[in-house]
C-alpha positions as CSV (number, residue, x, y, z in Angstrom):
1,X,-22.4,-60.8,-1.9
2,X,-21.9,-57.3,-1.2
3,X,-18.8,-54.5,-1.5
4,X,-18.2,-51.3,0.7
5,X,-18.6,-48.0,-1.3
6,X,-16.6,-45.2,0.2
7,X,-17.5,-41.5,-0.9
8,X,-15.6,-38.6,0.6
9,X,-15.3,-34.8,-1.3
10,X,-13.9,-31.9,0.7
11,X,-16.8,-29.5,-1.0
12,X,-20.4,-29.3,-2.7
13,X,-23.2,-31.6,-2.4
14,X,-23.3,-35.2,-3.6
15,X,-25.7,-37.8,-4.7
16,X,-25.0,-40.2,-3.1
17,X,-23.8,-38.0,-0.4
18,X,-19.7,-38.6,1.2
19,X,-20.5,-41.6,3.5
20,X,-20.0,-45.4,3.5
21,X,-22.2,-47.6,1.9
22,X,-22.5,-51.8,1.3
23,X,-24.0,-52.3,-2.0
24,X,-24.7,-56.0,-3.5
25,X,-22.3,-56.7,-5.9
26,X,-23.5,-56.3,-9.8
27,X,-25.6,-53.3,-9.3
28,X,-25.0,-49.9,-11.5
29,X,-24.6,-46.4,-9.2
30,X,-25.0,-43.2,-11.1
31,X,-22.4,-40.6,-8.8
32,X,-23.2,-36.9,-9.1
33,X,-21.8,-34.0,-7.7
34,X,-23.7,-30.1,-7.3
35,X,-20.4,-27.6,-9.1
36,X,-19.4,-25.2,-8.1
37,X,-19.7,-24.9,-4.7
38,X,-19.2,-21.0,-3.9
39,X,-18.5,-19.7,-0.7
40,X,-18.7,-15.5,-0.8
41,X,-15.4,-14.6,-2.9
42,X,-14.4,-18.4,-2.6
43,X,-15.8,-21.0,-4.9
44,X,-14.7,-24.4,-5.7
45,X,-15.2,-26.6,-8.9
46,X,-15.7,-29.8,-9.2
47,X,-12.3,-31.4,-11.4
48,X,-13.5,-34.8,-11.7
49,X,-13.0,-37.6,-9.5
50,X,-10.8,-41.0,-8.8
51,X,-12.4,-44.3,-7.9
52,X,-9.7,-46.7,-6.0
53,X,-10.3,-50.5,-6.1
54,X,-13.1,-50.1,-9.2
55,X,-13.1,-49.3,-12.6
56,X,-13.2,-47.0,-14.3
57,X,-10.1,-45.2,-12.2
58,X,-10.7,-41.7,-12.7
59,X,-12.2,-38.9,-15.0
60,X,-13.1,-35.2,-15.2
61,X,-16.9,-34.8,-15.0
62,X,-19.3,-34.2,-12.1
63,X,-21.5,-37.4,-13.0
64,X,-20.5,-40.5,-14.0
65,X,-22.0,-44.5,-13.5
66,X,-20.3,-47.1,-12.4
67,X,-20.9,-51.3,-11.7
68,X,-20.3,-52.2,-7.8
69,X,-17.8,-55.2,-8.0
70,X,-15.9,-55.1,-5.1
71,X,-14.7,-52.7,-2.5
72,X,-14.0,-49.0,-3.4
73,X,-13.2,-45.1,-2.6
74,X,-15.0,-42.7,-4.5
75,X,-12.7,-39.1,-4.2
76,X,-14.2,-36.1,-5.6
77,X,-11.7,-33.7,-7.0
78,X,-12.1,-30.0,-6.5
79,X,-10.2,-26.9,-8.1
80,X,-10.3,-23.1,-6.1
81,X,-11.1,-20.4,-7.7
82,X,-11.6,-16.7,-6.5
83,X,-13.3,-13.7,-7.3
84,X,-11.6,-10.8,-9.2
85,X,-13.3,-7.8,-9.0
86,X,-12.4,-4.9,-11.5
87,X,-13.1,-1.1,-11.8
88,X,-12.1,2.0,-13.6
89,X,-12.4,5.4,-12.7
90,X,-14.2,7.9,-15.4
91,X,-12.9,8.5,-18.4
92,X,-11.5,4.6,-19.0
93,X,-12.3,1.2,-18.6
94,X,-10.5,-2.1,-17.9
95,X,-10.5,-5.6,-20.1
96,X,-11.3,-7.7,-17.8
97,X,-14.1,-7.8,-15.8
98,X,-15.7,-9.4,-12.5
99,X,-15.6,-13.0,-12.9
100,X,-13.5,-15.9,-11.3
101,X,-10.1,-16.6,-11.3
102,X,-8.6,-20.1,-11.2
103,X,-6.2,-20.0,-7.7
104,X,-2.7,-19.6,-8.6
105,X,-3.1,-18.3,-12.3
106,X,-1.8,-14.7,-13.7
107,X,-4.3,-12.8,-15.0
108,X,-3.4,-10.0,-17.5
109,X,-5.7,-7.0,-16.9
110,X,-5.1,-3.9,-19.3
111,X,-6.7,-0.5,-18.3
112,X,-7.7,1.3,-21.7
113,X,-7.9,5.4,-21.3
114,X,-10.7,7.1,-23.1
115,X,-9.6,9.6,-26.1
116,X,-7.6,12.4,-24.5
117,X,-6.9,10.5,-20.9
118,X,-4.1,8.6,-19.4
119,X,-3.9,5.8,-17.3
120,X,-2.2,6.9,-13.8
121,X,-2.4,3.5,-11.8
122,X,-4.1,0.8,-9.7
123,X,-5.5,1.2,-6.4
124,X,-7.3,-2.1,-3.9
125,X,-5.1,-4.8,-3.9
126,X,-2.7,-3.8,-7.2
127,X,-0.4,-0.4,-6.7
128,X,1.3,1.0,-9.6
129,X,1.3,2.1,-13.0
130,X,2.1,-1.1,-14.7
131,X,-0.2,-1.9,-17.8
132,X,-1.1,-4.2,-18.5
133,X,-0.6,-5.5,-15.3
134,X,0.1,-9.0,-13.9
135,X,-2.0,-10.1,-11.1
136,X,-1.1,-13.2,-9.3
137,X,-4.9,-15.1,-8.1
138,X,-3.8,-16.4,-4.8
139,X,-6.9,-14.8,-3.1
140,X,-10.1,-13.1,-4.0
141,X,-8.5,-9.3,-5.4
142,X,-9.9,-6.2,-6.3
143,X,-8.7,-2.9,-7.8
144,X,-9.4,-0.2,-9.6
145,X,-7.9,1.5,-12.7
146,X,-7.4,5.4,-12.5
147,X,-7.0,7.9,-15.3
148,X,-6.1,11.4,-16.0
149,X,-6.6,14.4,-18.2
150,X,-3.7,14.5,-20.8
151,X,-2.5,18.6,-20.9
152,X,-0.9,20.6,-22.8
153,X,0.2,24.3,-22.3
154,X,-1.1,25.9,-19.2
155,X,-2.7,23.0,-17.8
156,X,-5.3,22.9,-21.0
157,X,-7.0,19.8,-21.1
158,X,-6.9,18.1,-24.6
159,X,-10.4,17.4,-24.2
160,X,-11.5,20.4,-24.0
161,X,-9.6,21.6,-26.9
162,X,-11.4,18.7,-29.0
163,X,-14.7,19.7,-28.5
164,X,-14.5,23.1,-29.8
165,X,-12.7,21.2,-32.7
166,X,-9.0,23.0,-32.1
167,X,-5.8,21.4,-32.3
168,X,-5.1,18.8,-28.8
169,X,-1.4,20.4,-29.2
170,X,-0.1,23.6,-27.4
171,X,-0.9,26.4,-30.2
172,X,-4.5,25.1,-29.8
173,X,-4.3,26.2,-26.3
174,X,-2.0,29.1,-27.2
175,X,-3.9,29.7,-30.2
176,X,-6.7,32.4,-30.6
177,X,-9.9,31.1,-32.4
178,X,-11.7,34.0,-33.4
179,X,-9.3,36.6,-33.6
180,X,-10.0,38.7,-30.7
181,X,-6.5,38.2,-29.3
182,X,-7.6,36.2,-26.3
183,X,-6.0,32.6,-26.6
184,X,-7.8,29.6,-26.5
185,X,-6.7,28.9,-22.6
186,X,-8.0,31.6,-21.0
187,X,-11.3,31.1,-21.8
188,X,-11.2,27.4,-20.8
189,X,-10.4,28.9,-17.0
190,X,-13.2,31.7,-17.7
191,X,-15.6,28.9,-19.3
192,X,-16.4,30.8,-22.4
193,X,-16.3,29.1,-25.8
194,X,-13.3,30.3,-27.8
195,X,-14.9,30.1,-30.8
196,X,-17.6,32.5,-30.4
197,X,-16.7,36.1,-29.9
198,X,-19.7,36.8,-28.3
199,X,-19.3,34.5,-25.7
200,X,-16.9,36.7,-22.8
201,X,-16.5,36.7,-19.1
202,X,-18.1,39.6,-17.5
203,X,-20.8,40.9,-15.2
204,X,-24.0,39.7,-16.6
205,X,-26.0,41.9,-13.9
206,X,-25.6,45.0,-11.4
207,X,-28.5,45.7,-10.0
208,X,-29.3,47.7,-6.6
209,X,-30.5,45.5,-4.2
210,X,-32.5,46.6,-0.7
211,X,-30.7,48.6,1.8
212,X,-28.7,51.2,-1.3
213,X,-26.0,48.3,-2.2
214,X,-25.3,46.5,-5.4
215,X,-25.4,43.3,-6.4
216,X,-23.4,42.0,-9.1
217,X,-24.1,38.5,-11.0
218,X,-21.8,36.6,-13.3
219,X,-21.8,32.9,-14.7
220,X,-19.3,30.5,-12.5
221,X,-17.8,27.4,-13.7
222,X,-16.7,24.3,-11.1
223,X,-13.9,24.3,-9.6
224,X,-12.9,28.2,-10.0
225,X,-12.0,30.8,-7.3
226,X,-13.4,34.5,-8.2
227,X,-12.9,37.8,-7.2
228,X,-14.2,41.5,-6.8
229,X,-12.4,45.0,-7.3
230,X,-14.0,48.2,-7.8
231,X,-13.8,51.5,-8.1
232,X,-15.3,55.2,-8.0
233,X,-12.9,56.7,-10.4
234,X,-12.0,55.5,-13.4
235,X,-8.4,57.0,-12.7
236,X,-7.7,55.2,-9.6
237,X,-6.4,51.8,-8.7
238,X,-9.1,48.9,-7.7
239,X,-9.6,47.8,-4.4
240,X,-10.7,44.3,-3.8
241,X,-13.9,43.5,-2.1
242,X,-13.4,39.7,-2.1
243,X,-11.4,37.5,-3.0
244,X,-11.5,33.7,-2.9
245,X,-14.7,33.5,-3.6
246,X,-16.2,29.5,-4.5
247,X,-18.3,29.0,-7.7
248,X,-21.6,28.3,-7.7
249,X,-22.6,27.2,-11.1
250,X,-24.3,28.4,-13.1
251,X,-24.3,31.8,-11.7
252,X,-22.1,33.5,-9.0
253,X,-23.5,36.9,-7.2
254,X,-22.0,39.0,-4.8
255,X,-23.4,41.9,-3.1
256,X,-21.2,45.0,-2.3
257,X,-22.9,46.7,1.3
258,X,-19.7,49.3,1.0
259,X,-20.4,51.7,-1.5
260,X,-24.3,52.3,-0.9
261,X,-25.6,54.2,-4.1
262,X,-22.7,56.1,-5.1
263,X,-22.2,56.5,-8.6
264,X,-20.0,55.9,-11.1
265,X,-18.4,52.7,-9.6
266,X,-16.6,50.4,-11.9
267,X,-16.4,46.9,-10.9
268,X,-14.0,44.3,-12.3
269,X,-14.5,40.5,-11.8
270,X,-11.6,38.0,-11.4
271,X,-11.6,34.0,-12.3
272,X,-8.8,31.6,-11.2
């Protein structure tokens, strides 16, 4: 005598493979099924399986062996899951990384600043500043955390305060280091080290260049704006020469074509 074996599984790849098959009665099968089955940010995992008209009825692995004894349906189960890709920005970093995500679940993500940052918010498919925030797997998601600097007085990063080992609080900023009189902010925006009284801004080089003008260099930091004044009497009131002028670390120049050779000319740099 013989029985009817029915296999059918919406995903992976079988052994025996979904189809319908006449086995003689007595004989043992060993069913196996390939998990997980991804498809690009789509995968699905094998959740066991059900077997109508036979024993045993059901269970939750991806092999099992059974006795053919009369007629049956073999179902193969199958759970989604989808792929959750995470980010941060610089200065901080997420608790959660890429991986999959069972569909339907609520995964917790929590974006962790670096010392003297702050997280702003979420960007990709999360918005807004909750943290830890609760993301809700009902497709593959991704997103990225963002951070900022924390300031205090003037727009002085706290960071930059730390490294030159000064109080992260406003009379760091306000505060001056080596006792020249100059606070501590001011030389953040001029890039000179407020704890060395050498270090100043100020024209490193005037030289005269080809055709009777002057060239003046200076060290630049990112993201300033300079400018030029001068002068042919120490009495009078400086004229700009330029203004707006982009850095280009680690040195800025200018050439004045205006004033030829004359001398004296006094020349005054600005950083913003």
């Amino acid at each position: 005598p013989h029985a009817t074996l029915i296999i059918q599984s919406a995903h992976g790849v079988g052994t025996p493979s979904p189809g319908v098959y006449t086995n003689a009665i007595g004989i043992t099968i060993t069913n196996t099924m390939a998990s997980p089955d991804p498809q690009g940010t789509t995968q699905f995992v094998c959740a066991g399986w059900t077997l109508a008209g036979n024993e045993p009825g059901s269970g939750s692995a991806a092999s099992f062996t059974m006795t053919i004894t009369n007629d049956a349906t073999l179902t193969w189960l199958w759970d989604t899951e989808y792929w959750l890709d995470t980010a941060a920005e610089t200065n901080g970093s997420v608790n959660v990384g890429d991986s999959w995500q069972a569909a339907g679940v609520t995964t917790q993500i929590t974006a962790v600043a670096d010392d003297y940052y702050h997280f702003t918010n979420w960007t990709g498919d999360a918005s807004g500043g909750a943290n830890p925030l609760e993301l809700l797997m009902d497709s593959p998601k991704a997103l990225t955390a963002h951070f900022a600097e924390n300031l205090v007085t003037n727009g002085t990063p706290e960071w930059w305060l730390a490294q030159y080992s000064l109080p992260t609080t406003a009379a760091g900023a306000t505060g001056a280091p080596h006792s020249d009189g100059l606070q501590a902010w001011p030389e953040r925006v001029a890039g000179t080290d407020p704890t060395n009284r050498a270090s100043v801004f100020k024209v490193t080089q005037a030289q005269t260049a080809a055709g009777s003008s002057y060239v003046l260099r200076w060290s630049s930091v990112t993201g300033r704006d300079y400018a030029v004044f001068c002068a042919t009497n120490a009495r009078e009131s400086l004229a700009a020469l330029a203004t707006n002028l982009p850095a280009n670390p680690p040195q800025n120049s200018y050439t004045d074509t205006t004033h030829g050779t004359v001398a004296p000319i006094y020349y005054r740099i600005r950083v913003q």
